[in-house]
C-alpha positions in Angstrom: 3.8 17.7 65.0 3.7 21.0 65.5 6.4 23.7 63.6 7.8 24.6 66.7 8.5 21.3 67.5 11.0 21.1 64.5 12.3 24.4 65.0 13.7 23.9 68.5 15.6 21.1 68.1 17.6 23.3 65.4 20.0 24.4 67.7 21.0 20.8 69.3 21.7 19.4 65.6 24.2 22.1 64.8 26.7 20.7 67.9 25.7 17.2 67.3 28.6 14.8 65.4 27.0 11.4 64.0 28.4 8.7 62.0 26.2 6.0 60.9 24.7 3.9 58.0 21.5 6.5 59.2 23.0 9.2 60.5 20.3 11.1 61.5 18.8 7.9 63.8 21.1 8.9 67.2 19.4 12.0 66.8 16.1 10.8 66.7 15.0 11.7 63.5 14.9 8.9 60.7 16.3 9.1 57.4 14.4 10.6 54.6 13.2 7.9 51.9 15.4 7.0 49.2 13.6 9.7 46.2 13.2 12.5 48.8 16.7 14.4 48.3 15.2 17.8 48.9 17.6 19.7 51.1 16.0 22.1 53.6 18.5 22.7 55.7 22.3 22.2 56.1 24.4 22.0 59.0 27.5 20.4 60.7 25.7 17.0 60.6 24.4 16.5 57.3 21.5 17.9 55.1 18.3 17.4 56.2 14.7 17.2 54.5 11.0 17.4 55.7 9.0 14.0 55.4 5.5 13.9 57.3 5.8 17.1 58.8 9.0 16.0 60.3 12.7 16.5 60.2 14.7 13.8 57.8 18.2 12.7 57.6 19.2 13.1 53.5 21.8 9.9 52.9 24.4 10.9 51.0 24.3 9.2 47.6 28.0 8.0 47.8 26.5 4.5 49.2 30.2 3.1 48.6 31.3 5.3 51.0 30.6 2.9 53.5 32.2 0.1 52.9 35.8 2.0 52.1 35.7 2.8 48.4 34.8 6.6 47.2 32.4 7.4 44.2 33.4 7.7 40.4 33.8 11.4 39.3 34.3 10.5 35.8 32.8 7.6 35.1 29.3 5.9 35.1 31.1 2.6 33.2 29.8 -0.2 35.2 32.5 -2.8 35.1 30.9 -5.2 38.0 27.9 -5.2 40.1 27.5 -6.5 42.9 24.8 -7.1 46.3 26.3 -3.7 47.2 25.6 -2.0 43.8 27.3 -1.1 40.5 30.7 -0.1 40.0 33.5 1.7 38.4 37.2 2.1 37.8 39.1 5.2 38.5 42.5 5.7 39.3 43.1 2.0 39.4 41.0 1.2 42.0 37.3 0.6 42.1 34.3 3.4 42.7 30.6 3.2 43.4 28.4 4.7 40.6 25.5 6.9 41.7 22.7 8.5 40.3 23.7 12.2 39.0 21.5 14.1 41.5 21.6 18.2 41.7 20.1 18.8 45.3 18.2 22.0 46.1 20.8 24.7 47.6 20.8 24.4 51.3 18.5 27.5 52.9 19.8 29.8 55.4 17.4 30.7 57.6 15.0 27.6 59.7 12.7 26.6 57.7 8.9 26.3 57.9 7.7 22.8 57.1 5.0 21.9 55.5 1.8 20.2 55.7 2.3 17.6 53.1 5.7 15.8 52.2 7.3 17.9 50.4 8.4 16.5 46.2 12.0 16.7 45.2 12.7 18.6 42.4 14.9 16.3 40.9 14.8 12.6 40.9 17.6 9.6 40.4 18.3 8.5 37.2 18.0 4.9 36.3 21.3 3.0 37.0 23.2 3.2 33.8 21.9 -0.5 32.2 24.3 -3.7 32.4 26.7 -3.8 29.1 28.8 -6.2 27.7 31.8 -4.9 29.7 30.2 -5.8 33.0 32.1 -8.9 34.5 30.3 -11.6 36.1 32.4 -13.1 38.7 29.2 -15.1 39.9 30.9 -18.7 39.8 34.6 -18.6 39.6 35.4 -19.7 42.6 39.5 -20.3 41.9 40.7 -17.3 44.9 44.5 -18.9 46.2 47.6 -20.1 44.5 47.0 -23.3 42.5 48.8 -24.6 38.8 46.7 -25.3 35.6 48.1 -27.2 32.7 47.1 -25.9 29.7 48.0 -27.5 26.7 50.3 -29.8 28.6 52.3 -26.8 30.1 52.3 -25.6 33.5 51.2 -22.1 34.8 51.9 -21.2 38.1 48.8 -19.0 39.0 49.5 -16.7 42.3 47.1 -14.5 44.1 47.3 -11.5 46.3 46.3 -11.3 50.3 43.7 -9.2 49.7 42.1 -11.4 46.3 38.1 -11.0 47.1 35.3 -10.9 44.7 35.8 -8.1 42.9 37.7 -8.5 39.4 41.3 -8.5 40.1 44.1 -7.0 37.0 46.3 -9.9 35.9 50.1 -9.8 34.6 51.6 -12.8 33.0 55.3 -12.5 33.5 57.4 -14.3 30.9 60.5 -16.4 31.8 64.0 -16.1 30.5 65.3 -18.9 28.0 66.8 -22.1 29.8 64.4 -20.9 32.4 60.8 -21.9 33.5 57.6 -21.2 35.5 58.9 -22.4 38.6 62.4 -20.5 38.6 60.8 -17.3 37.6 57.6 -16.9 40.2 60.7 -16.7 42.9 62.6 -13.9 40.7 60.9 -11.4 39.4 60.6 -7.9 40.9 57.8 -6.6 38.5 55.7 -9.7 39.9 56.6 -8.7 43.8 55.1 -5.7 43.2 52.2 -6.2 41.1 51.0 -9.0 43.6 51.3 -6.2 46.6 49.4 -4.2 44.4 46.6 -6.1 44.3 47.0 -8.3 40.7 47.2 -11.9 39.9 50.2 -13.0 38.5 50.7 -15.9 36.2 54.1 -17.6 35.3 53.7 -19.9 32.3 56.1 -22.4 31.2 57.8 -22.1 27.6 57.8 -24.9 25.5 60.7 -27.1 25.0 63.5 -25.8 22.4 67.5 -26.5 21.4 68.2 -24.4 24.3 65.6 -26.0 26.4 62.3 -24.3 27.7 62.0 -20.5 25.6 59.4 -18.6 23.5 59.0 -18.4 19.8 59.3 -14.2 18.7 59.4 -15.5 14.8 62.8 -16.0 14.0 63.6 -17.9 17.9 64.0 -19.7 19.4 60.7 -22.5 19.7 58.1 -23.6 16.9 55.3 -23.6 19.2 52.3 -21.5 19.1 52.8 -19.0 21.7 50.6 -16.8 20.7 47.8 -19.8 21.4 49.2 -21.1 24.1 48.6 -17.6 25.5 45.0 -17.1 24.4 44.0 -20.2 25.9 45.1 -19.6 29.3 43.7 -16.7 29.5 40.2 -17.9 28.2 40.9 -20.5 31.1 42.0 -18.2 34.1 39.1 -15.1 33.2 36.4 -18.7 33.5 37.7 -19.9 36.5 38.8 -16.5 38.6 37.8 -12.8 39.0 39.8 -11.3 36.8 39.4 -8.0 34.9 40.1 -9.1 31.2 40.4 -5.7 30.6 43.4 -5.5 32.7 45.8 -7.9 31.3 49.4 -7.6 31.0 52.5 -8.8 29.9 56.2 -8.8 31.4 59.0 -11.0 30.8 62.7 -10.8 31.1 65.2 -12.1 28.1 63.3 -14.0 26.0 60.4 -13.2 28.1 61.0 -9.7 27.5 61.5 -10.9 24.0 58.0 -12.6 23.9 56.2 -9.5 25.8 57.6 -7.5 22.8 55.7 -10.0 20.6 53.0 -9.7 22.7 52.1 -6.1 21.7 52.2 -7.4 17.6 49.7 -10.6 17.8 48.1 -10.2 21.5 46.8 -6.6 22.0 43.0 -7.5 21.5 43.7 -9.0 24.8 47.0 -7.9 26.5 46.8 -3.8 27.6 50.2 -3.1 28.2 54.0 -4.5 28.3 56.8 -4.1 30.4 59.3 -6.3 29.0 63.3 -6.2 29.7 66.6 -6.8 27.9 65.1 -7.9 24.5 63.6 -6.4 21.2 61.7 -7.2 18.4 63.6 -9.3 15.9 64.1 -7.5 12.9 63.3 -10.6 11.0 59.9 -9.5 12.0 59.6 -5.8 11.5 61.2 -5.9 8.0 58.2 -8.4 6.9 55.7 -6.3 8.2 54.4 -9.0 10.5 54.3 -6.7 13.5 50.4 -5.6 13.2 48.7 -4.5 16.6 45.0 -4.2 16.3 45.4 -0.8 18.5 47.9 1.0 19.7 49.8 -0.4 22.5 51.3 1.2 25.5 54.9 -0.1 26.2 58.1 0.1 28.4 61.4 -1.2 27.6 63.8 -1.8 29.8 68.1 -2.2 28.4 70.9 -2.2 29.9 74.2 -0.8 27.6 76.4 -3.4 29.1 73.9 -6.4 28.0 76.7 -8.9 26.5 73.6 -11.7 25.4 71.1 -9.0 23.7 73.5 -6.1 23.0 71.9 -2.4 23.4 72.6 -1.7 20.0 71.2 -4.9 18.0 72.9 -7.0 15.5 72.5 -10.6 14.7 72.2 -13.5 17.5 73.6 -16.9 16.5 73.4 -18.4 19.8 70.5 -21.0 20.1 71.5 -23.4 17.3 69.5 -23.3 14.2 67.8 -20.0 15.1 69.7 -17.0 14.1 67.4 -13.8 15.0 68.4 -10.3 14.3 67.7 -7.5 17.4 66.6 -4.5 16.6 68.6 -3.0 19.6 67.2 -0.7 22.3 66.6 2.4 20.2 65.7 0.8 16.7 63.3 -1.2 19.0 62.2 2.4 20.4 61.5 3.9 17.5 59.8 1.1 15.9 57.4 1.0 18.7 56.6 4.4 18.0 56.6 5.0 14.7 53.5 1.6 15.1 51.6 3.5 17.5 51.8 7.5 15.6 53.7 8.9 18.4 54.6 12.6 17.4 57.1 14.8 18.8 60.1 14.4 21.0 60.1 12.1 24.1 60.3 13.3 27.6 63.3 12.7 29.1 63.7 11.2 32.8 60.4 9.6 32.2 58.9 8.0 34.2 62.4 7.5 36.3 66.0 8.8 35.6 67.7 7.3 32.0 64.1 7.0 30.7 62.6 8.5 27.5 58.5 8.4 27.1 56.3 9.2 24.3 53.2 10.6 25.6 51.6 11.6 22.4 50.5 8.2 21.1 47.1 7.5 18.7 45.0 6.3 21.0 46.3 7.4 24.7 49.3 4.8 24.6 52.7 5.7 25.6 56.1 4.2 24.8 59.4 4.4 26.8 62.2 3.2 26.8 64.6 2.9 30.2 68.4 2.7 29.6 69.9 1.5 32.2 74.0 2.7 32.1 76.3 0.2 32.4 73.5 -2.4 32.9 73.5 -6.0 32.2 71.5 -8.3 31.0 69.3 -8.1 33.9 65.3 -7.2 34.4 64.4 -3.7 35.4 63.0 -1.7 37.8 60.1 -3.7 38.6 57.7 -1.5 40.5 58.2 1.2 37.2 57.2 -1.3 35.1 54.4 -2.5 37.3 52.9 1.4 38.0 53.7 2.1 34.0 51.3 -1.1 32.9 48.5 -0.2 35.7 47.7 3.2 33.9 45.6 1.4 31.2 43.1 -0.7 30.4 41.6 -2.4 26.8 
């Protein structure tokens, strides 16, 4: 074709709007091969290169783009590929990873093609290679509500509308002494608002105590192996559903607030965050040094000052029978928290909502707060706090 071919159709792309997988098709040019990303020319429609004498249609490299989901910006962690490609995390929400590509700077005047395709200067990188952190969801075909047993006990697994097959964050949610999986999947406001958010939720049921279904913390109020009991069904839900076990949290209100607390000392190789409410860490386990997290863990407490069954300021508990544990109180609790992950300085005050103190230098990027609730009860808190405070991070 000749030059002045190409150079009088210049003037119909820069009115032309287009929007398709190849944009540059409804204007009857096709889109340049995938390693061409020379940029000729640039104008309201896209930028375009020269392929066999001819004007092409550069795609843009944000191939994601497409299908809803933006591009990483500061990430090239692939943490799940997929028919459509490999992806990312950012912002708690998934990204398409892309080849680094610096493009030739657009020219100004119409260009002159030549006679030959012309080379890019730059080509795409490789795809950064597969790692052990990319999750294969190839098989795991458990996607709506359903119940496992698991050592005998029940877990109420439940799923969110939108649950598809990309790996999902997951939040096991602790019940309350006396209580158990079935009572606490209709009562909890941090699971509301983790399931509209996108997570799996899991409600497992304690074992069987003097004050009937609870969790042992060391001191209270069960002899079972928890900490197992925990392990195991997560082994079982990341082999049988798309779960990110990167993403894993814990939540709980009394003694499940009480056994999210533990959580962070024997589980945080595999739990990223807690969010637990109106309980501490017995100081039958602090004093013995038993409270050993492999990293440091991001937390956020939640007390009311009112609390008449785990009182804000700690002090010994004789109320399950046999099973005397000492509270550390809201504060001691606090501090303990801190001092285990090397927070320095002061906390932040009204952080992240009124009546909240955060550390925000922690070793390791992890945060502790603590949420005092005036005049609360012995209640759970503000769900959808704890919920966007657990979100933030990842193992």
């Amino acid at each position: 074709m000749k030059s002045f071919t190409i150079l009088s159709v210049v003037a119909l792309y820069l009115t032309s709007k287009v929007n398709a997988a190849c944009w540059s098709d409804k204007l009857g040019y096709p889109c340049c091969s995938a390693n061409n990303k020379v940029v000729y020319y640039t104008d309201a429609d896209g930028k375009w290169g020269v392929e066999n004498n001819n004007w092409c249609g550069i795609q843009s490299d944000c191939w994601s783009e497409a299908i809803g989901y933006p591009c990483c910006t500061t990430t090239n962690v692939v943490a799940f590929k997929d028919a459509d490609g490999s992806w990312g995390i950012e912002n708690n929400d998934w990204c398409g990873i892309v080849g680094n590509v610096t493009p030739n700077p657009p020219v100004t005047a119409n260009p002159q093609p030549t006679t030959t395709n012309p080379q890019p200067t730059t080509t795409n990188p490789e795809p950064p290679a597969p790692t052990n952190d990319v999750i294969d969801c190839s098989g795991k075909t458990l996607k709506s509500n359903t119940n496992l047993n698991i050592g005998g006990r029940k877990v109420i697994v439940q799923f969110p509308s939108n649950f598809g097959s990309k790996p999902a964050p997951l939040l096991i949610n602790y019940h309350p002494i006396m209580g158990s999986a079935q009572q606490w999947a209709g009562g909890s406001q941090t699971a509301r608002a983790a399931l509209a958010d996108g997570a799996v939720v899991a409600f497992m049921d304690g074992a069987q105590g003097p004050m009937g279904q609870a969790w042992n913390v060391g001191p209270c109020c069960t002899d079972a192996d928890d900490v197992k009991f925990t392990r195991d069904f997560i082994k079982e839900i990341t082999e049988k559903a798309c779960i990110d076990p990167k993403r894993i949290y814990a939540a709980g209100f009394s003694m499940g607030g009480g056994f999210s607390n533990y959580a962070g000392c024997f589980l945080s190789d595999v739990i990223a965050a807690a969010a637990p409410s109106a309980f501490d860490l017995a100081k039958e386990i602090t004093s013995a040094g038993k409270c050993k997290p492999t990293r440091p863990f991001p937390i956020l407490n939640f007390r009311g000052t009112a609390d008449n069954v785990v009182m804000y300021n700690g002090g010994l508990s004789q109320v399950v029978p046999g099973k005397p544990i000492t509270f550390l109180g809201a504060k001691g609790n606090f501090a303990e928290w801190a001092k285990m992950n090397g927070c320095t300085g002061t906390p932040k005050t009204n952080t992240p909502g009124n009546g909240c103190e955060l550390y925000e230098n922690c070793e390791g990027g992890a945060q502790v707060g603590l949420c005092t609730i005036q005049g609360g009860g012995h209640g759970e808190g503000n769900g959808q706090m704890g919920w966007n405070f657990l979100k933030q991070f990842s193992l």
